[in-house]
C-alpha positions as CSV (number, residue, x, y, z in Angstrom):
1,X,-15.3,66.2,-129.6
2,X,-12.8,66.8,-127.3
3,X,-9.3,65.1,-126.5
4,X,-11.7,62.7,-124.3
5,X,-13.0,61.5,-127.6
6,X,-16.2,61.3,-126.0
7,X,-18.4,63.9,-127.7
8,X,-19.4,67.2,-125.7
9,X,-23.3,66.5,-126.6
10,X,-23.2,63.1,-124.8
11,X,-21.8,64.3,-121.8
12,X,-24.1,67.2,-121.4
13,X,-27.5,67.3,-121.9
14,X,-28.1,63.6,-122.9
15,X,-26.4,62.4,-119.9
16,X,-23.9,59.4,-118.9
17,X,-25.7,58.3,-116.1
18,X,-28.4,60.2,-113.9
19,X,-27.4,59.4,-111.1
20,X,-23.8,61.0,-111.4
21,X,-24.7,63.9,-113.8
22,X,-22.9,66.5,-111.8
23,X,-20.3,64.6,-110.3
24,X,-17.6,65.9,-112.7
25,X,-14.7,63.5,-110.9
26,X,-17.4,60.9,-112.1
27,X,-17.5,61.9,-115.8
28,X,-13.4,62.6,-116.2
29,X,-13.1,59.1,-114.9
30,X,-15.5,57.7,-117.3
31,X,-14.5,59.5,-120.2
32,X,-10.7,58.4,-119.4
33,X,-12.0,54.8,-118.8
34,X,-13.4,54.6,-122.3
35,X,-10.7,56.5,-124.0
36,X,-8.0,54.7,-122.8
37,X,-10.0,51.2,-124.1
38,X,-10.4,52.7,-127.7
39,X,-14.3,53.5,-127.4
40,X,-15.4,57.0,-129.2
41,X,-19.0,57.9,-128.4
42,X,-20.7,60.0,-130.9
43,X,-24.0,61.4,-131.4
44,X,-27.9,59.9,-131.7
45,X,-28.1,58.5,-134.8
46,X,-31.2,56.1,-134.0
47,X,-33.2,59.1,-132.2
48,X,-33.2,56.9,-129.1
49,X,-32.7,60.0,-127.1
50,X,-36.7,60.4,-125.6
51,X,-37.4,56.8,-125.5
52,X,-34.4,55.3,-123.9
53,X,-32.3,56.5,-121.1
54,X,-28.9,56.3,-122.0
55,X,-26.3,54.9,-119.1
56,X,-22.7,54.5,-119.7
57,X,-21.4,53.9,-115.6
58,X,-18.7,52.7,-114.0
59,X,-20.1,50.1,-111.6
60,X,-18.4,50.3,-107.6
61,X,-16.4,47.1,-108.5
62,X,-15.1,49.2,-111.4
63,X,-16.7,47.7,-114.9
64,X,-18.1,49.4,-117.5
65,X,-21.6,49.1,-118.3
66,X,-23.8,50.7,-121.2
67,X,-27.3,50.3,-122.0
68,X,-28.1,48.6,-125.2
69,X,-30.7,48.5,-127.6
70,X,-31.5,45.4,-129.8
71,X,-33.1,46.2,-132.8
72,X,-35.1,43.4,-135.0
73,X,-36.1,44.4,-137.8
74,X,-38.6,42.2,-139.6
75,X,-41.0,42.3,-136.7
76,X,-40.3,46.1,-135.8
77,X,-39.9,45.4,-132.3
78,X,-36.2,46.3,-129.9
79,X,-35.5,45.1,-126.6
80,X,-33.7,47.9,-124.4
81,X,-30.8,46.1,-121.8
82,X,-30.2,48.9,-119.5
83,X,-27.3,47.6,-117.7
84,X,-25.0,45.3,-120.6
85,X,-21.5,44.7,-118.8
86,X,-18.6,45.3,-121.4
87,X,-17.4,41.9,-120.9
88,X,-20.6,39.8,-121.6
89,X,-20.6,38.0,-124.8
90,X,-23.8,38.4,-127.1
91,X,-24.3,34.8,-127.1
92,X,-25.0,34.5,-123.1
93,X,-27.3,37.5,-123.7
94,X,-29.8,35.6,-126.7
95,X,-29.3,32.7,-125.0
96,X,-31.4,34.3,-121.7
97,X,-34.1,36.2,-124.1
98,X,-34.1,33.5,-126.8
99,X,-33.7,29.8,-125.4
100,X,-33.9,27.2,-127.9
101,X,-36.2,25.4,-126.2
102,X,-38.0,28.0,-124.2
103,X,-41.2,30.2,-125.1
104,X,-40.7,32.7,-128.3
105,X,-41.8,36.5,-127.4
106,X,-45.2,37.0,-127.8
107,X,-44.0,39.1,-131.2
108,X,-42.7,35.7,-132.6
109,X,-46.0,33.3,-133.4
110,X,-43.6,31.1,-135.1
111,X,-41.0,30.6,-132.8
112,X,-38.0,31.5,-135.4
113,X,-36.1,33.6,-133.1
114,X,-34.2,31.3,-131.0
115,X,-30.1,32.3,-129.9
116,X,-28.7,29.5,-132.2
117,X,-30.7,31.0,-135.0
118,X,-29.8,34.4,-135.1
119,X,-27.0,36.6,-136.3
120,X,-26.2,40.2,-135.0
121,X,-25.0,42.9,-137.3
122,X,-23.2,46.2,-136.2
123,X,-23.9,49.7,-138.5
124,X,-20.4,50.9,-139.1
125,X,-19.8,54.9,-141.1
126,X,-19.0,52.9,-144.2
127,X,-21.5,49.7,-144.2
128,X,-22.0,46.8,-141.6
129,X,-20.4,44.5,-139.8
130,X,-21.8,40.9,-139.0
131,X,-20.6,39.8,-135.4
132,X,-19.7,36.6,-133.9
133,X,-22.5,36.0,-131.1
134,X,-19.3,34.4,-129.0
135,X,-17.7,38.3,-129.2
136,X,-18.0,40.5,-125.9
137,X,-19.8,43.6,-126.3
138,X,-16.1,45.3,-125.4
139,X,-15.1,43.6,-128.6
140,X,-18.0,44.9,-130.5
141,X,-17.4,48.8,-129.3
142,X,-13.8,48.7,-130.4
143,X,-14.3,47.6,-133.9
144,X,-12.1,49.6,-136.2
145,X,-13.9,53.3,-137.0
146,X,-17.1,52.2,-135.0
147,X,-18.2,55.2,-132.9
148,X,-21.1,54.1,-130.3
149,X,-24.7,56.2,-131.8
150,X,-24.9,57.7,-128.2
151,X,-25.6,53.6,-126.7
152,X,-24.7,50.6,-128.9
153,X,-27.3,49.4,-131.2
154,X,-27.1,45.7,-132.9
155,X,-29.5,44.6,-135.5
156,X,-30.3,40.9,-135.1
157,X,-31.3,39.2,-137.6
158,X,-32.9,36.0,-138.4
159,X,-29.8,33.3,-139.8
160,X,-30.6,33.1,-143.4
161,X,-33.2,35.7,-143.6
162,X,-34.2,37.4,-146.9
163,X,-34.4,40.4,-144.8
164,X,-30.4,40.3,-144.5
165,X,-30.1,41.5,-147.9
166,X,-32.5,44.3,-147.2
167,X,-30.2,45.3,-144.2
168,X,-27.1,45.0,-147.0
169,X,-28.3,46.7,-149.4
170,X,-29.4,49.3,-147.1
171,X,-25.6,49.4,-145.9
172,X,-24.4,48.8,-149.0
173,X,-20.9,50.7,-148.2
174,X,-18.9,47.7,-147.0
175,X,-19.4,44.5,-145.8
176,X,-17.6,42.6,-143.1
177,X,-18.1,39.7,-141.2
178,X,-15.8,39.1,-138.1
């Protein structure tokens, strides 16, 4: 990793963004754009590297946008957002795919995934971290010792699941809730 703190790896072969792979002005500005807001991207640990393109751009108005995956667990299905602005809280994101009145996924017969009944946890080196869904995903990436697995990746979770404690004791390290 270099004085960028953006890992070499990332910025090679798996790419920032396609579109700008060999514009090097492009990737110094990115890399100094995250660096100077306290994000460290590290490598793949979900393997998401040949089912998910990975872009991390700087949009023309100058925000900063990653792709995200959302991982549930219990039904073993993810939902891939390829363009997540940095400043767009988590709530107004499972609001849109989860409306509490509106129609469940066709994964969820049951209709138990709705925005106000989930919570969203974030794998840190030593144990998880349960988010508040009012947090911004800029909030999220700068948590204390969280490096970004190559794109952010949040576990959501059904509020009051028994599958939480699976998820803990998987990440038994630590536990925080902010």
């Amino acid at each position: 990793m270099g004085s960028s703190g953006i890992n070499a790896e990332y910025m090679g072969s798996s790419g920032i963004n396609a579109e700008y792979m060999g514009d090097e002005k492009y990737k110094a500005a990115l890399a100094k754009s995250l660096t100077s807001m306290g994000i460290t991207i590290g490598r793949d640990a979900y393997n998401t590297g040949g089912m998910y393109p990975c872009l991390t751009r700087l949009t023309d108005a100058g925000t900063l946008q990653f792709s995200v995956l959302f991982v549930y667990p219990e039904p073993a299905q993810s939902d891939f957002i390829k363009h997540y602005d940095l400043d767009a809280r988590f709530a107004d994101h499972l609001a849109m795919m989860f409306p509490p009145q509106g129609q469940p996924p066709s994964w969820d017969a049951k209709g138990e995934y709705s925005s106000d009944a989930l919570d969203i946890f974030l794998v840190l080196p030593k144990g998880i971290r349960k988010l508040n869904p009012g947090k911004t995903l800029r909030q999220a990436l700068t948590t204390k010792n969280y490096v970004v697995p190559r794109m952010p990746v949040f576990h959501i979770v059904r509020k009051k699941s028994s599958y939480t404690k699976v998820l803990l004791k998987e990440y038994k390290k630590g536990w925080d809730v902010t």
